[in-house]
N, C-alpha and C positions, 0 to 999 in steps of 0.2 A: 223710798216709795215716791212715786210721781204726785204733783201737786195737780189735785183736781179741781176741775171749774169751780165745785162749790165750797173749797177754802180760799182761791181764789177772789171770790166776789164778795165785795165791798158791801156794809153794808147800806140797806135805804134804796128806795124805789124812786128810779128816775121817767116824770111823766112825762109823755109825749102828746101833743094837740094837736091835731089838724088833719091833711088829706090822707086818706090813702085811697090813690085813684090805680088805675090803668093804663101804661103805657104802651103804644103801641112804635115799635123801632124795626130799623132796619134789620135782618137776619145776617150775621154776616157771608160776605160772597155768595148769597143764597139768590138774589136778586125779588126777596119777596119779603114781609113783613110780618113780624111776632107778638104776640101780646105778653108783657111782663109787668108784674106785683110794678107800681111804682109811688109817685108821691112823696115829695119831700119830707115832710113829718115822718111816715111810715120807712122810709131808707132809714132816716135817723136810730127810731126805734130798735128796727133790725140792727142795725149798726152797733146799736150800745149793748142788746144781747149777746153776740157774738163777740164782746168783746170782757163777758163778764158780768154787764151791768144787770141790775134788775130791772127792766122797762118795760112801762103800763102805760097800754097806746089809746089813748083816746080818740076816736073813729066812729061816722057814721058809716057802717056798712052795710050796702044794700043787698035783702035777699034774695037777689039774682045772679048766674051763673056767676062772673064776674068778679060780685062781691064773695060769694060763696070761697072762691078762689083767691081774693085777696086775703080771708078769714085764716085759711089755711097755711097761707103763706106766713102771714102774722103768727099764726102758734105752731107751726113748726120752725121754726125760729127762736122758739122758748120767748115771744114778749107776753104778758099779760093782759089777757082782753076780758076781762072782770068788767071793766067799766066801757067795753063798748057799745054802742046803740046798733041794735039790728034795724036799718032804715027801712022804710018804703021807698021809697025813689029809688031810682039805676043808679048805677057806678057812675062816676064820672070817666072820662078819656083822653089821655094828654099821646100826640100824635108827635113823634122825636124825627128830629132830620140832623141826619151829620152830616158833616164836612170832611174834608178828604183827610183833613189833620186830627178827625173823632171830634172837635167840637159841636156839642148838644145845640141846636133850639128847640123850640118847641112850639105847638099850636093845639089848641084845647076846643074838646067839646062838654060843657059843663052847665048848658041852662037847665036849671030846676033839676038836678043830681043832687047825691044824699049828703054829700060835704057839706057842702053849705048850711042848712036845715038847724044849726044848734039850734037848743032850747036852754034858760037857765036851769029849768027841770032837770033835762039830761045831764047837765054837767055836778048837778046836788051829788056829793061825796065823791067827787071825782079824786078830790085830791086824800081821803082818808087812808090810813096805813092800813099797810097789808101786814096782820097780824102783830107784832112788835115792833115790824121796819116800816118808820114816816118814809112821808116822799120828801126826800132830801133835793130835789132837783125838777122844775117843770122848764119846757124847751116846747115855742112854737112858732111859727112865720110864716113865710110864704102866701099862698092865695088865702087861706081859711082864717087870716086877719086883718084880710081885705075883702073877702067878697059875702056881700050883703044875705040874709038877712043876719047868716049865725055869728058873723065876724065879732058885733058885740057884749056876746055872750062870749066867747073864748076870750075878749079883752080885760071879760071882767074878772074872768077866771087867772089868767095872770096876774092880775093885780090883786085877785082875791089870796095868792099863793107868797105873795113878798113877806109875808111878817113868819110866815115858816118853811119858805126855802129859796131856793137858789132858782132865778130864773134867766133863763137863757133864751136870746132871741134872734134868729136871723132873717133880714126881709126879703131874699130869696126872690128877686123882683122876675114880675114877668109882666112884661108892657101889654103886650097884646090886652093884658085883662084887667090891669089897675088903673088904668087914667092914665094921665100926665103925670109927670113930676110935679106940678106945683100942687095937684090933685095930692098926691101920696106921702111927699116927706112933711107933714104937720104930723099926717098919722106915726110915721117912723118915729119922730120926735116922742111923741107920746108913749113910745113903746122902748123907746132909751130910758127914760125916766123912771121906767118899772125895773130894768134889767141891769143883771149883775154883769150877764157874758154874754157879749155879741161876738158875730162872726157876721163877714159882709164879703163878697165877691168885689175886687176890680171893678168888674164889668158892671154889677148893681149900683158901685157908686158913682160911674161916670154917666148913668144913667139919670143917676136920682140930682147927682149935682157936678153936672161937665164941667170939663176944663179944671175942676178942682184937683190938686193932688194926695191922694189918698194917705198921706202922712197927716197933713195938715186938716184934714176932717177928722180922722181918728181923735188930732188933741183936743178939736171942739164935741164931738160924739161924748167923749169921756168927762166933759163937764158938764152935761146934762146927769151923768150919775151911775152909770157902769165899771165895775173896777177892771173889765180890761173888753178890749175893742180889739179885733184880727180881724187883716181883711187879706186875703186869700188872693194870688197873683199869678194863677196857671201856672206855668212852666216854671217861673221864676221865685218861685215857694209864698213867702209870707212876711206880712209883716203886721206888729204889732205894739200898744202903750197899755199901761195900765194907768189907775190912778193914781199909784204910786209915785210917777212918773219914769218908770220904766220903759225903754224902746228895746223891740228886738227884729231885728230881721235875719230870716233865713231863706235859705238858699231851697229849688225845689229840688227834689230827685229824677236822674238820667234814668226815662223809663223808655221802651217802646210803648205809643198811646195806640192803645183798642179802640176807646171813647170815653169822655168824658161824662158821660151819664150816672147821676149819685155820685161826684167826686164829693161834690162839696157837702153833699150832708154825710158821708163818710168820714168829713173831714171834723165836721161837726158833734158827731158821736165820736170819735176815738178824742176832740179837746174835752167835753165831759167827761168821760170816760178815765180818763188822763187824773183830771183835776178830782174827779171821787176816787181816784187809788189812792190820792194824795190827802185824802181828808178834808177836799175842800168845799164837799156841798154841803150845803143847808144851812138854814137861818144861824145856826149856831153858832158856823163857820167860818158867818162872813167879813167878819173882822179881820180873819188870815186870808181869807181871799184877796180882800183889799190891801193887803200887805207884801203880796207873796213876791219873792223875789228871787230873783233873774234864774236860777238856776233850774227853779221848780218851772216857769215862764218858758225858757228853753225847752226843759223836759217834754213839757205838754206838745208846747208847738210842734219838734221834731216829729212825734207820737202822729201829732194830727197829719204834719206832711207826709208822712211815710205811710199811715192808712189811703189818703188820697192819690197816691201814688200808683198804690195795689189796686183800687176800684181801676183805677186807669187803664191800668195794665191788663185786662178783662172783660169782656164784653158787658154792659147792664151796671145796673145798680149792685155789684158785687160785693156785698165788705168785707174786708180783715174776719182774720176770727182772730182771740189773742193768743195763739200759738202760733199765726201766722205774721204777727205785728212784732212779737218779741223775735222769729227769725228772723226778720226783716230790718229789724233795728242798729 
């Protein structure tokens, strides 16, 4: 008899924090412009149900058309929006431009939109279990831990989350909206400090700190107090240390690229994703987290490359489902 999704899934509810905006991208060869679900938290989210995970997306979503549309997108995706905020404010809008080779930028319209808006209110019992499954695992970055007023309310929620589970963070930079560098990485620092699992783009870190070579920030990253640091290298896969003092680098996969739009929080959801099959979230955990060695470290990574691969290979924020990650593998 076939193994279904829900022997499949591990148990424990993986929380997600932050935007889930609007994006607005090219259509392909269509010469005209589409609106799609997007936001990096919320890719994430998606990403981790499709892949098995239990994921409980925490979002303010606004009730206008829009957000209405984001709602849907979110629970027909099977994530749990128990604890979402029905906003007043509009959606927010992230406006996507490729390049001929599919890589994403982006340009936002976001003053006084419902992301932003946390309250410590809204976030009371964010992290409570659903029924007998804790939340083994909270993951959040990008703009909504940077942009003013709600960012410190979601920071405290991270930090409110370390003494009972696995937190995971990526800072998902986008210039346009965070300042400068000298502006942004204190805040990073202070969000290494809370985190067990990061994940960082190439490109975020020549941003945050040029000229540096992303080996040699990873082994400083990881003495602020993360047990393992990946940072993500486009075409040419990954690489990665733990605390352990584990290195690994791999290689990326020969894909045809559609666009790179949601590669990396795809990539993000299937290393979670990865590391709760393996038993590795939550506070209880994190002992073998901090220990876990090379082979589980491989495992994940691969996992993670080969999800970001498939968004690739597909127009949009598309993930893996995990019948499509175990063909792929």
């Amino acid at each position: 008899m076939p193994e279904t999704a829900a022997a499949r899934r591990p148990r424990g509810v993986v929380a997600v924090a932050g935007e889930a905006l609007v994006d607005i991208v090219p259509a392909p060869a269509a010469g005209y412009w589409e609106f799609a679900p997007g936001g990096s938290p919320a890719n994430v989210a998606v990403g981790l149900s499709r892949l098995d995970v239990r994921a409980r997306m925490l979002a303010r979503l606004a009730d206008d058309l829009l957000g209405r549309k984001l709602r849907d997108h979110l629970a027909d995706n099977g994530v749990d929006l128990s604890h979402a905020v029905e906003a007043a404010e509009p959606s927010s809008l992230a406006i996507v431009e490729l390049a001929a080779d599919g890589q994403a930028s982006y340009d936002f319209r976001i003053s006084g939109t419902a992301d932003w808006q946390w309250t410590a209110e809204e976030l009371s019992g964010a992290l409570d279990p659903e029924g007998d499954e804790p939340v083994v695992a909270v993951h959040s970055g990008s703009l909504a831990l940077t942009t003013a007023p709600g960012h410190e309310a979601l920071r405290e929620l991270l930090a409110s989350a370390v003494d009972t589970a696995t937190v995971s963070y990526d800072p998902n930079i986008r210039p346009l909206l965070m300042g400068t560098p000298e502006d942004v990485l204190p805040g990073v620092h202070e969000l290494l400090g809370l985190a067990d699992v990061v994940k960082v783009s190439e490109e975020d870190l020549e941003w945050l700190q040029p000229g540096r070579e992303p080996g040699d920030v990873v082994g400083e990253w990881l003495e602020l107090g993360p047990a393992v640091v990946v940072v993500t290298l486009g075409a040419n896969g990954v690489l990665a240390g733990t605390a352990s003092g584990l290195h690994s680098v791999l290689p990326g996969k020969e894909i045809e690229v559609v666009d790179t739009v949601g590669a990396g929080d795809n990539f993000s959801a299937a290393l979670l994703a990865g590391l709760h099959r393996r038993g590795l979230l939550g506070a209880a955990a994190r002992d073998d987290l901090y220990r876990m060695d090379r082979e589980t470290l491989d495992g994940v990574l691969s996992e993670a490359v080969t999800a970001a691969a498939i968004t690739c290979s597909r127009h949009g924020a598309n993930p893996p489902t995990r019948a499509e990650l175990d063909a792929a593998g």
